[in-house]
Structure formats: C-alpha cells, structure tokens
Residue, then its C-alpha position, 0 to 999 in steps of 0.5 A: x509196066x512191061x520190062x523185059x528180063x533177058x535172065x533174072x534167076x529166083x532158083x529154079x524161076x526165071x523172070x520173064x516180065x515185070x508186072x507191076x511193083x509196089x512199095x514192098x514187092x515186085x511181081x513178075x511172070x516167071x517160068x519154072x525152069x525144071x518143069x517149064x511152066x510159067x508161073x506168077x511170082x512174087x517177090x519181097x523188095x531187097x529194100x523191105x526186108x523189115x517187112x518179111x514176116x508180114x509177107x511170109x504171113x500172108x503167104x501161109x494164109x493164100x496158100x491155106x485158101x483151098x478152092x477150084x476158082x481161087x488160084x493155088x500157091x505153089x511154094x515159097x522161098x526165103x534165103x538171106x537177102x533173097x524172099x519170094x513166092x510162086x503162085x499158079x498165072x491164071x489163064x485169060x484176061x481180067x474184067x478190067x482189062x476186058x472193060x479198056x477193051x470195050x468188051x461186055x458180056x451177055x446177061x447169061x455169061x455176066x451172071x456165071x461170072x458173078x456166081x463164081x465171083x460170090x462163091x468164091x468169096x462165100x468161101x472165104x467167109x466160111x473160113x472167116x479169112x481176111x483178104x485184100x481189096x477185091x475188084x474187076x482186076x481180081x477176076x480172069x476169065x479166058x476166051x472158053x469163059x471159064x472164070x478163075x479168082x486171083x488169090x486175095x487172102x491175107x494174114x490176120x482173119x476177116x474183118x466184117x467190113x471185107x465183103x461189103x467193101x468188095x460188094x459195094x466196089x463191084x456193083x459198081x465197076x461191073x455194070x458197063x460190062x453187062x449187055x442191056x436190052x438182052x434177056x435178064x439184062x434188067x435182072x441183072x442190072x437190078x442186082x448190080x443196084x442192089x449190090x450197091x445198096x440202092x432200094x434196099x436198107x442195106x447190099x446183099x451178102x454174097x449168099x444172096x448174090x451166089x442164090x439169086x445168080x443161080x435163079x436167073x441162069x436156070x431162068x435163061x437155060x431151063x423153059x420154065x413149065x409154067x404158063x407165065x415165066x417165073x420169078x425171082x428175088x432176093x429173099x430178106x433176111x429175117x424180116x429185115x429187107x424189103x422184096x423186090x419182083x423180077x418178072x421175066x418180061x421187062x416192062x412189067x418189071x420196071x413198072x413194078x420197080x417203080x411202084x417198090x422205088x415209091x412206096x419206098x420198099x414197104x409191103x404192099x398193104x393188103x385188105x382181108x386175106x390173100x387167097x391160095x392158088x393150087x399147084x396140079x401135080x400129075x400122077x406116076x413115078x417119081x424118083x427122089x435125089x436120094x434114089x427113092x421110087x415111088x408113085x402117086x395119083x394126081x392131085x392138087x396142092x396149095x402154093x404156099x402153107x397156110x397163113x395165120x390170115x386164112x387160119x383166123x378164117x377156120x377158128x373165127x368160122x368155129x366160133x360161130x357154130x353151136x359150141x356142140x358142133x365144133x369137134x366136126x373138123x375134129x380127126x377120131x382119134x383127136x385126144x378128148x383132153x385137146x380143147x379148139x385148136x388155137x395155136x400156141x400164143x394166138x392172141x399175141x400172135x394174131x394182133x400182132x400179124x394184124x398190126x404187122x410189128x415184130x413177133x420173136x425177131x421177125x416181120x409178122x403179117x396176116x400172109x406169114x405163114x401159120x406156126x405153132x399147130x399140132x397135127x390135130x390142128x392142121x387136119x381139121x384146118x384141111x377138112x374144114x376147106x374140103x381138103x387133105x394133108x398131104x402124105x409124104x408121098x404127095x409132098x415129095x412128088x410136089x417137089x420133084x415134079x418139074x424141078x431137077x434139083x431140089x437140093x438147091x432151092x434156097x431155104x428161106x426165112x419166116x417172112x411173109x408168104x410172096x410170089x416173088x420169093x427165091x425158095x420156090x420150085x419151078x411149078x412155083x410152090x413156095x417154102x418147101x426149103x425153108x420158111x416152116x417145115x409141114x406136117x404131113x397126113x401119115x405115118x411113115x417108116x425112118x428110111x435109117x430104120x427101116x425095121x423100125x415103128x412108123x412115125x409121123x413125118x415132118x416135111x421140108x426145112x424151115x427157118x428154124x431147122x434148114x437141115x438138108x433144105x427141101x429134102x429135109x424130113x422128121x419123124x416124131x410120135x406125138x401128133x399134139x407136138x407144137x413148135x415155132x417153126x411148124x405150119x402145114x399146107x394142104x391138098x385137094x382132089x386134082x379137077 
C-alpha cells in the first residue's frame, strides 16, 4: 500500500507514506520534523485502543533490544486517543523485495548476510527475548551490502519454538537467492538443507549457523596453507547429530554427501584404529592475542589428541612385556604407589567406545578422544610412540602458526575425533578449543602471578570447561589429577 499523505501530523512526525496496516496498527514513513529525518512509525489504530498495552508492552521489549544489526526505537508516544512509536528506517531493500526483483547474491555475500542474520537472532536467545515471526522480509540490506535486522521483539519472553520457526522458514525462503555453480555455492546450499532439517535429526541452532557462516567465509577470503583446501562442518551437539564433510571442491563433496544421504548419517564403521597424521610447525617467534612472545624450534605435533583406539594400542603393548618391564615408559619421578596406567573406569570405558554406545551422555568410539589420564599417563604414552608432550610453548605455536585468530575457533563437544570437525585451525589440528583440554610437558609460571611457583599447565578448552576456547589455560600442582574432560596430544622431533 503507497497512500500519499500531503500533512498527516504525530507531534513533531509527519507522515509521508502509508506502508502497510494491519488490524491493530498502521505503519508509516515519517519525517521528524525538528530534526529532519525520516523515520518508521508505528501507530495504534484509533480503533484498538483496548489493545494498548499489549502495544506499549511491546514497545518496551524492542526498545531494550540493544545491537548494531537490530534496529533502534527511538520514542514512544501516548496521548488520549492518539498511541504511537518511531523506530530508526533501515537503509536498502529487504531479501524479499530483492527476491521479486530476481536478484541473488554470490556465496561470499549470502554467507555475510546469513552471520549477521544468526547473530542477531543469538542475541536475542542470550537475552531469552520473544520476537515476532522472522523471515526474508525482516532483513535489509543496501547497495554498500551492509546487513541491518528490523526489530522483532515482543513482550512476554522466548518461547523454545522462536528459533526453529524462524530456521526452518529461512532454509527455505533464502535458497533462490543464493548463486550456484559459484565457489561455496554447495556449501552453502547444504547449509540452506540442513536449516531445513534434511539429513540431520533435527535443524541447526543459530550458534551452529553464525560458526559454520564463519568457516566458509574465511574458507572464501583466507588461502588456506594447506596442500588440500580444508574443511568444514557443522560440529553435532553432544553426540547427538551426525557430521557431514564440506570439501572445497564440489565433486568430492557431493559425492561424499551421497555416501552420508545413504548410509543414513551413521559413522562411517572403521575396522582397528585410525592412524594420527602430524602437523610441521616451523620454528621462530610467535606472538600469542594476548600480546605473549616467545620462540620455539621446529617440530611436529599430532592432529588430533589421543584416542581411547590408539591408548588401548599402549596398555595392550604393556601387557605383553615381562610384568618387570613395564615401568620402562614410567617418568623418574613417577610415585612408587602409581601402579599401570589405566585410566579412570577403563574397562567400562573401553567396551563401551568398542560397542559405540553412550558413556556419561555422550557418543563414545574408539576415535573419541582418551580422558581420564593423569600426567603420569600420557608421558609414558608419548615415550612409548618415541615421542614428547608438548611444552605450552609448542602448543600455543601450533596454535598460532597459521591461524590469525584462535579466540574464534568454535569449542567443540567430546565427540569422536573427524577431519571434518569445525574446531580446527587452519593447518588442521583439531580440538585445541573444545573436545578435552591437554596436559602439557612442563611447568610453568601463572602469568596472574608471575612471582609465584611454577605449575604444571593445562592447555585448551574442552567440552567441560570452554573457558576462553583455544586460549584457555590451567595450572594445577598435581600431576596424578584425573578429570573427564582431560586427554593430551603428542610431539616428535620435526623431519
């Protein structure tokens, strides 16, 4: 509807345009007379004054909606017969107007466009507030591509249901606005399916969304200094949703899809033990993103942290040498009173992961990451593969060596160690955010107490623990310390 308005006064607001009316209210382009700036009001039908404050409710939940993407209120008005509110007119064209238009986007900008959506929306679940049905028609973008949100919000709280609706409706309505045949174009329209539900037990949360838009932009913008391009997925929650590969190049990625589509989303079944690859970090200075410098020589380090498969590899290997022999792994100071190095629980553990069944909530395999070991543990472990712990040097220079920003590396669940999870760094080494956090070889001084005694450091986040993700770190006195978020990876000398 486009009524022109030669002199419709709200106070110091005169209407420009009518844009639409419902059965409540009416809404109009507006210019604020005493500053000259147009803006969107809304106004409360004369007719549905019994109705005013449920409007005014509402009003007060958009205007405590505080973030740059989400459009501002700006006041609200109600005299006798006359109720109204102004809120910022967002710059650009809606999706939905741009879709009449035939207009579509390539994958790099549809990506930017469906972080800022997610975000936005993430922010309204941390603040557990309600909003109105969102769709194409909530989102402007202008022709610079900068995304802004109409505000959504309504009185009366979140309901659990807001953000699948609103998933569900824009897995559907945005794929004719997404330019195939285009790099990450079937990324992302693999997304778009899995927003739908298709594939998967259940949509993606908006926290999945906002992650996975992250890894296919910098996938688009960042060479990647790996010799193959690298991956990403969606990473399951709590062992509940299946994984799916995205390669960088479109036929192995449909064809792997096809092999998940038909094995119905079920791990891939994997006879013995999955082999760790290594990961050369080269030696120099390194500067950490809280300012830290420090250097290291070259080495290599495992990609993923040890598995309980290949931790069942070192204690079977134990048991077949002369009980006499089997302290030879054994660190020096290793207290005479620590007998093996089973970890906590490890038969039910063990046939548990063997059985692939559920083990404190969670989807455990042979290739789930190992927990539950001391220091003593995972020392042996590395000698017993000619190997090392890393100091938290080396792991911090893994970290750092080729990707820009580990602060936003997804923490990930406890869930089976896979090339295709989304906490990994650009060199691909997995877990360092999430998954379980590593011993490291050596003590160390707290940087909040630098005068203070050197302890033995705990590196990375875990599922547990996500603390400050990838920059997490621990320090704790006791080496014999078990938790069941607590694995390690390992290091050897670099070829």
């Amino acid at each position: 509807m486009t009524d022109v308005i030669d002199d419709n006064r709200f106070g110091d607001y005169r209407a420009k345009e009518l844009l639409g009316e419902g059965t409540t209210t009416r809404t109009w382009a507006a210019e604020q007379v005493s500053v000259g700036r147009m803006v969107l009001l809304e106004e409360l039908k004369e007719s549905a004054a019994g109705e005013r404050a449920y409007f005014l409710a509402d009003v007060r939940a958009k205007a405590a909606v505080e973030h740059p993407l989400v459009g501002s209120i700006y006041e609200a008005f109600t005299e006798g017969e006359l109720c109204f509110y102004t809120e910022e007119l967002l710059p650009g064209k809606t999706l939905e107007k741009r879709l009449e238009e035939g207009e579509t986007f390539d994958p790099p900008n549809f990506v930017h466009i469906l972080r800022c959506i997610a975000e936005a929306n993430e922010y309204h679940e941390a603040h557990g507030t309600g909003t109105s049905s969102f769709d194409s028609g909530s989102v402007f973008v202008d022709d610079q591509g900068v995304v802004r949100i109409k505000n959504l919000a309504v009185a009366g709280g979140r309901i659990p249901d807001h953000s699948l609706r609103d998933i569900l409706k824009l897995g559907s309505e945005l794929e004719p606005m997404l330019k195939l045949n285009r790099p990450g174009g079937t990324r992302c329209l693999t997304l778009l399916s899995w927003m739908r539900g298709e594939g998967v037990p259940k949509p993606l949360e908006w926290n999945e969304i906002r992650d996975y838009c992250e890894q296919i932009e910098q996938q688009l913008t960042e060479p990647s200094g790996m010799e193959a391009p690298p991956t990403a997925a969606i990473r399951p929650m709590k062992g509940k949703r299946n994984n799916i590969l995205f390669a960088g190049g479109a036929v192995l990625f449909l064809a792997l899809l096809a092999f998940f589509l038909t094995s119905k989303g079920k791990k891939e079944q994997v006879a013995g033990v999955r082999e760790a690859s290594w990961v050369a970090v080269e030696g120099g200075l390194f500067i950490s993103e809280g300012g830290l410098r420090f250097r290291t020589g070259p080495f290599e380090i495992s990609s993923t942290e040890v598995t309980i498969g290949e931790y069942a590899q070192f204690l079977e290997a134990l048991e077949i040498v002369e009980e006499e022999n089997r302290t030879i792994y054994d660190h020096g100071e290793q207290p005479t009173v620590k007998a093996g190095h089973k970890p906590d629980d490890w038969k039910m553990l063990y046939e548990t992961a063997q059985k692939k069944g559920i083990w404190g909530e969670h989807e455990v395999t042979i290739d789930s990451p190992v927990v539950g070991v001391d220091w003593w543990d995972a020392y042996a472990y590395a000698k017993w593969k000619k190997g090392f712990l890393p100091n938290l040097e080396q792991w911090m220079a893994a970290l750092l060596a080729k990707t820009k920003a580990p602060s936003k590396i997804p923490v990930s669940d406890w869930l089976p160690v896979s090339e295709n999870d989304l906490d990994r760094t650009t060199d691909g080494l997995l877990g360092l955010a999430g998954s379980v956090a590593e011993w490291t070889s050596e003590p160390r001084p707290n940087p909040s107490n630098p005068l203070g005694e050197s302890l033995w450091v705990i590196a990375g986040g875990s599922y547990l623990q996500p603390a400050e993700g990838a920059n997490t770190r621990g320090w704790v006195n006791d080496r014999s310390m078990r938790r069941p978020d607590l694995g390690f990876r390992i290091c050897r000398e670099a070829e």
